[in-house]
C-alpha angles and dihedrals in degrees: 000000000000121000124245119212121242131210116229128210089199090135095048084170089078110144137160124193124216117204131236132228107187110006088196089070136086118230146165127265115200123172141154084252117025113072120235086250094042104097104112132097098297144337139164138248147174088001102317146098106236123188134205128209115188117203131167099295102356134075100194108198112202132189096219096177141323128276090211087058088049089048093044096069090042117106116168126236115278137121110315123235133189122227122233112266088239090054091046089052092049091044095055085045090053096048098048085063101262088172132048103213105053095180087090088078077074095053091041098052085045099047082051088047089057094042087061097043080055103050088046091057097044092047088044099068092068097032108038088175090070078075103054112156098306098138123246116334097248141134124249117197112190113183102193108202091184101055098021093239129128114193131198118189125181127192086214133123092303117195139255117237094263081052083054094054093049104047092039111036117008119021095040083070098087090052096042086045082056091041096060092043091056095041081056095055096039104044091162093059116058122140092314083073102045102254098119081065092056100064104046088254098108092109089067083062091086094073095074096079096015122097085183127008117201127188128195119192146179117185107195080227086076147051102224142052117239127200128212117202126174122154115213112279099035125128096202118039109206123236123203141160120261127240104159094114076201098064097030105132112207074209162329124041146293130207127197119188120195107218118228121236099265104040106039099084088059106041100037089057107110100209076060106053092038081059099049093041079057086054096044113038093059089119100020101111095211137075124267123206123201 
């Protein structure tokens, strides 16, 4: 596959300086990135945090860091779980760029997707109300460049919060434990040859290009919707009930993944992620929409 360039913000103190002619007198700043109402002391854009600085005859305006990497280390308040030691093994593993190519964290989160869209329809012959009046069941993918996010939503089975506890944290730890015993043997396979898919522990994938991972969810089994957050060297991920009416689900789950620096220009671009859903969803029986 060919590779797609990628644009660095390894100098985040980038500035330029526009002079100024007559200080006295009012003008108009246009530019590809400041906004026409943008000259105060500082705003964002496109994901980052500018600055401007006004002297005698010169506004510098200076890109001093970047609000997705702000967002990124945030988890809001909820109860507070630990992970297995065997998922926090496989998560440290994962982080410290354990795979070279990091584009199968989207196979992985569709082909879960699917899986869910699956278990809903055959559940749903014996039981009809699982159905309710959720929609198709579909996949939705929304790379966002502005603010470095992908999102993948499913209108699947969804899961409770106990559900929750168990996929994410606990159960997944014998096939993690299996996982890591067959990554060990097997040194040249790794994810680039499909074997993180083998063992249940796909999700975790996410983790290659993700600084935080959060999950909403809404299983037709509850009342209430339930949110997952963990940010990327964390050893306990936090679960809490959602109240925001705006994000509510009537079911299924979506997942938001916070890019990482240095993988969110790339994998937030939408031509990119259109080209690897072609590659993906080969064998996935439902439509995808991105």
């Amino acid at each position: 596959m060919a590779s797609v360039p990628t644009r660095s913000l390894a100098t985040p103190s980038l500035a330029t300086s526009l002079p100024l002619t007559n200080p006295n007198k009012a003008f108009t700043l246009r530019t590809p990135f400041l906004t026409p109402n943008a000259l105060n002391n500082a705003f964002s854009c496109s994901g980052l945090r500018w600055k401007l600085e006004k002297t005698t005859n010169l506004i510098a305006v200076q890109c001093v860091t970047s609000t997705v990497a702000e967002k990124e280390t945030q988890v809001t308040s909820g109860e507070k779980f630990e992970y297995q030691a065997e998922v926090s093994h496989l998560l440290d593993l994962i982080v410290h760029s354990l795979y070279s190519h990091k584009e199968v964290f989207l196979r992985e989160l569709v082909s879960n997707a699917s899986d869910a869209l699956d278990k809903l329809r055959f559940l749903s012959v014996t039981e009809p109300s699982l159905l309710g009046d959720a929609g198709e069941l579909e996949i939705r993918i929304k790379p966002d460049p502005d603010n470095g996010t992908i999102t993948i939503t499913d209108t699947g089975i969804g899961m409770t919060k106990k559900e929750l506890v168990d996929c994410l944290g606990t159960i997944a730890q014998s096939g993690t434990s299996k996982f890591l015993k067959a990554l060990k043997e097997n040194k040249d396979l790794g994810a680039d040859n499909g074997l993180i898919g083998q063992f249940g522990v796909g999700f975790y994938s996410a983790f290659l290009v993700a600084e935080k991972v959060v999950v909403s969810t809404k299983s037709p089994k509850s009342k209430k919707q339930y949110v997952w957050e963990a940010v990327a060297d964390s050893s306990s991920y936090v679960i809490r009930e959602e109240t925001n009416l705006e994000k509510l689900l009537n079911r299924g789950t979506q997942i938001t993944l916070y890019l990482r620096l240095d993988d969110k220009y790339e994998f937030s671009d939408p031509i990119r992620i259109q080209n690897l859903v072609k590659n993906y969803s080969q064998f996935v029986s439902f439509p995808i929409y991105c």
